[in-house]
N, C-alpha and C positions, 0 to 999 in steps of 0.2 A: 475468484468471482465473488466469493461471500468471505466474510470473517472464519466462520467455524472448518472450512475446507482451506482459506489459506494456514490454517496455525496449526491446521494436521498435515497439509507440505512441507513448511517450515522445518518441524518436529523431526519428518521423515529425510528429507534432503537436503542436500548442499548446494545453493546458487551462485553462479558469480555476479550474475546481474538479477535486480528483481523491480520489476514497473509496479509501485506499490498505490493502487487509490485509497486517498486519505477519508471517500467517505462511501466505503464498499458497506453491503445491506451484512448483517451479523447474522444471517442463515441463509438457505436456499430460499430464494421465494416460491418454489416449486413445490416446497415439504412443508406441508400442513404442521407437522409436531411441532415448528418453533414458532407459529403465528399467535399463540397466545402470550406468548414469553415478548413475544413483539410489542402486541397490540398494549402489555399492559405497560412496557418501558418506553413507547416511542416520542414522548415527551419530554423524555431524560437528553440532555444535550450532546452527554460522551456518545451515546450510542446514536445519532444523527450525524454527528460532526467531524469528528478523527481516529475514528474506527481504528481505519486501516494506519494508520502511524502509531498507533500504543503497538505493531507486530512488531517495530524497529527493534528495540530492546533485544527480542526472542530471534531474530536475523541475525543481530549481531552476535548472539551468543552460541548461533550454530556455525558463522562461520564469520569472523571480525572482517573479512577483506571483501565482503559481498558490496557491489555498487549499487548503492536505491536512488531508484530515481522514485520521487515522487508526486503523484499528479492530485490537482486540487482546485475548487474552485471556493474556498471558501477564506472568508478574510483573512490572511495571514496573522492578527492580534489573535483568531482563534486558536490560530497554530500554535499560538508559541508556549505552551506548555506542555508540547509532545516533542517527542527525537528529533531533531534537523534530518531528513535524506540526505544524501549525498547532493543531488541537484534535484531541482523542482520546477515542475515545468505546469503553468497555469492549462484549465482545460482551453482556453479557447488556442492553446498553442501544440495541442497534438498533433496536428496536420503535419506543421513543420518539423515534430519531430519522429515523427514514421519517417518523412524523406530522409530525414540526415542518422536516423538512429544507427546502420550499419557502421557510417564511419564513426559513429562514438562510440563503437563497441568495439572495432578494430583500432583506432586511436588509442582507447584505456587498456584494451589486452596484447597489442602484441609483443611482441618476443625481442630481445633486444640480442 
C-alpha cells in the first residue's frame, strides 16, 4: 500500500507474482512521523512519480522469477528510466484485468 511496508515485504518474502503501483504514497498516510519527511520532499518528482518501480531491482533480487505486473497512470517517457515490469497494465484498464487475472496467473504457473 505505501513504499516503506512494501520494501519491508519484499525484504521479508518470496513472491511469485507481485501487482506493483508505479506511484504508491512512500509512507502510511495514517502515521504522522513521516508527514514531515513528506511535506518537505513532495516536490521532488522521484518521490511523486515511480515510487513503486525503483522496488523492481529489490524483487528481483529476492527472487529473479517473480512476475510484476505493473500498474500506472503516468506517461510512459517518465517511466523509462526505472525497471520494465514484466507486463503493464495502464489504470484505466484494471477492471479488465481483475476479470481475466485468475487465468493469467494459471496460464504463467501451471505445471507441465
Amino acid at each position: 500500500r505505501w513504499y516503506l511496508k512494501a520494501e519491508e515485504s519484499v525484504d521479508k518474502n518470496r513472491y511469485d507474482v507481485v501487482l506493483l503501483d508505479q506511484g504508491m504514497p512512500y509512507y502510511d498516510p495514517e502515521d504522522n512521523q513521516y508527514n514531515p519527511y513528506h511535506q518537505r520532499f513532495r516536490n521532488v518528482k522521484f518521490c511523486n512519480s515511480a515510487l513503486g518501480y525503483s522496488l523492481i531491482p529489490r524483487i528481483r533480487g529476492s527472487n529473479p522469477a517473480t512476475f510484476i505486473i505493473g500498474t500506472s497512470a503516468a506517461d510512459p517517457d517518465e517511466l523509462r528510466l526505472f525497471p520494465e515490469p514484466d507486463a503493464k497494465i495502464w489504470k484505466g484498464q484494471l477492471e479488465p484485468l481483475i476479470e481475466n487475472l485468475e487465468y493469467v496467473i494459471k496460464e504463467r504457473f501451471t505445471l507441465s
